[in-house]
C-alpha positions in Angstrom: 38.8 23.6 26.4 36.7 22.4 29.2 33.8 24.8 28.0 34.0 23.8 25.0 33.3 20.3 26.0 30.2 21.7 28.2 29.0 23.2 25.7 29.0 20.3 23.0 27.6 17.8 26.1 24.8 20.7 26.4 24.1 20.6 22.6 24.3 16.9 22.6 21.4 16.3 25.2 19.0 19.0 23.5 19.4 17.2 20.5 18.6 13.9 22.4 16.1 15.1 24.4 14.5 16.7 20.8 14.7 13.4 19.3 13.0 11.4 21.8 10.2 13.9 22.6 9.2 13.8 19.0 8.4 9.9 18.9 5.6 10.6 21.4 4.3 12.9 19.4 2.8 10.5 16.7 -0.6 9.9 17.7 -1.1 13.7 18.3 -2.8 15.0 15.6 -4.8 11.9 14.6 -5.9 12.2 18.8 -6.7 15.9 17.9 -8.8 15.0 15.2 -10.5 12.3 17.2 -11.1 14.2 20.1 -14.0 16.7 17.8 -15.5 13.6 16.8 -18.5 11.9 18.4 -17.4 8.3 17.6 -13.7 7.3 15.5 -14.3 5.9 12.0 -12.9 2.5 11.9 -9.2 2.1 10.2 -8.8 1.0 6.6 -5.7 0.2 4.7 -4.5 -0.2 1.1 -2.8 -2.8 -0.7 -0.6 -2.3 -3.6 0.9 -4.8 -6.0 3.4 -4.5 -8.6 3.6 -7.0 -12.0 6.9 -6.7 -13.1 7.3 -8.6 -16.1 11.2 -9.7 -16.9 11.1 -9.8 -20.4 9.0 -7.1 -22.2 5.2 -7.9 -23.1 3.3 -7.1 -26.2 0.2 -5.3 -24.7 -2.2 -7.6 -27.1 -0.1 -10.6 -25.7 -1.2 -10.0 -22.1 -4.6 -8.7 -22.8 -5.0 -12.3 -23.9 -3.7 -14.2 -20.7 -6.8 -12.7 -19.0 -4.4 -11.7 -15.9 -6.7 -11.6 -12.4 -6.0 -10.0 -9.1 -8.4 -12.2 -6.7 -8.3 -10.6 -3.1 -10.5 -12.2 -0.1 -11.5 -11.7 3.2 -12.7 -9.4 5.9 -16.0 -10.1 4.1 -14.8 -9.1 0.6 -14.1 -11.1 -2.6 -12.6 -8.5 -5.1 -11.8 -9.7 -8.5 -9.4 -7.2 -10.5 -8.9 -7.3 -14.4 -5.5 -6.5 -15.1 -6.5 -6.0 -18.8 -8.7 -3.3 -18.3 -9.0 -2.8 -14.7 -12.4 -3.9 -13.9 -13.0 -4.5 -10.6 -16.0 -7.5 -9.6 -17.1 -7.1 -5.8 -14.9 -3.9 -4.8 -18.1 -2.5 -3.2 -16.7 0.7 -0.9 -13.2 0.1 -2.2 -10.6 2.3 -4.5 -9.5 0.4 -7.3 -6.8 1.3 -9.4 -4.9 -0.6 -12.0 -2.4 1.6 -14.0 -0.1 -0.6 -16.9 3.5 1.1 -16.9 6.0 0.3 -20.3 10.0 -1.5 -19.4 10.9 2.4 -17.3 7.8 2.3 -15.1 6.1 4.9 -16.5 2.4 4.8 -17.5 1.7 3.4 -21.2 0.9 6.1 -23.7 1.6 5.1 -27.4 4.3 1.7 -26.1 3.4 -1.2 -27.3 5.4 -3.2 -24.6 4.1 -3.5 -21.4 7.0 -3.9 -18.1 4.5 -3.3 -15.3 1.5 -3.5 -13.7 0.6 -1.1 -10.8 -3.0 -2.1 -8.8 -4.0 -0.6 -5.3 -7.1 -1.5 -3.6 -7.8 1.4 -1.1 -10.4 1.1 1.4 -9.2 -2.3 3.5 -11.4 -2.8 6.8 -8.9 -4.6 9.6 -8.8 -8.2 8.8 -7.0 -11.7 7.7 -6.6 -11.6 3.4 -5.7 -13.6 0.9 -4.8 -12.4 -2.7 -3.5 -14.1 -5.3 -2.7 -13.4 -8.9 -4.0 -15.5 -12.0 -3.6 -15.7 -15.8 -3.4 -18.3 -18.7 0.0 -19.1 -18.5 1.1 -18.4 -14.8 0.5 -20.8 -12.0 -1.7 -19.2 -9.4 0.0 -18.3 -5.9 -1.7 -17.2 -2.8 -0.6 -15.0 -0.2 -2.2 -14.6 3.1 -1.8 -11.5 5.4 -3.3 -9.5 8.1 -4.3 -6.0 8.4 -4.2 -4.7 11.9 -3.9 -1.0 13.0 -0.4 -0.2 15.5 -1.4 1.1 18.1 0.3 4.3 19.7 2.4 3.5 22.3 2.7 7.3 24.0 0.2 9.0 25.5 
């Protein structure tokens, strides 16, 4: 009985000692890649935002409320149509607005629309504001910063 207990107490503190080892391992291959490099690229981020819309929209309907993603900051002032997902000012960024029917998936034939999916790609570190806009809704700002973690092994 007594080896048996060894044993387990053996397993046990590999599969601690596994554990542990691997959280210092994060930074690895991104110090790797960095390490061929003459100079890091700066960080950038991405944003995403999701519309959900409680009741089911007609697609003409919201076309019409002329629905706006504003985002500011870090030098930037993007202006996203929701409509037809032009973006004003998204000079270096990824833009994508995608509108999804009532199950989330992307509109084909539907006439109803349940979401709206945008993601701005592309973020350089930075305090943000972005705030959504429409006839209709009542505009509300939210203010965030983007800063990379940094790794805490070495």
């Amino acid at each position: 009985m007594s080896r048996l207990n060894h044993l387990r107490r053996a397993v046990s503190g590999l599969l601690s000692l596994a554990l542990t080892s691997s959280f210092c391992t994060i930074g690895y291959p991104a110090a790797l890649a960095a390490s061929g490099a003459e100079h890091e690229a700066d960080p950038t981020g991405s944003i995403a935002l999701t519309v959900r819309f409680d009741l089911p929209q007609q697609a003409d309907e919201v076309a019409d409320q002329d629905l706006r993603l504003t985002l500011t900051g870090s030098g930037k002032a993007v202006t996203v149509s929701l409509a037809d997902g032009t973006a004003d000012g998204a000079d270096g960024l990824a833009v994508s607005v995608e509108a999804q029917n009532i199950h989330g998936v992307p509109l084909t034939t539907e006439e109803q629309i349940g979401y709206y999916q945008v993601t701005v790609d592309g973020l350089a570190t930075g305090d943000y504001t972005m705030a959504l806009s429409g006839r209709g809704y009542t505009t509300c700002p939210l203010r965030w910063s983007w800063r990379p973690i940094p790794s805490t092994c070495s």
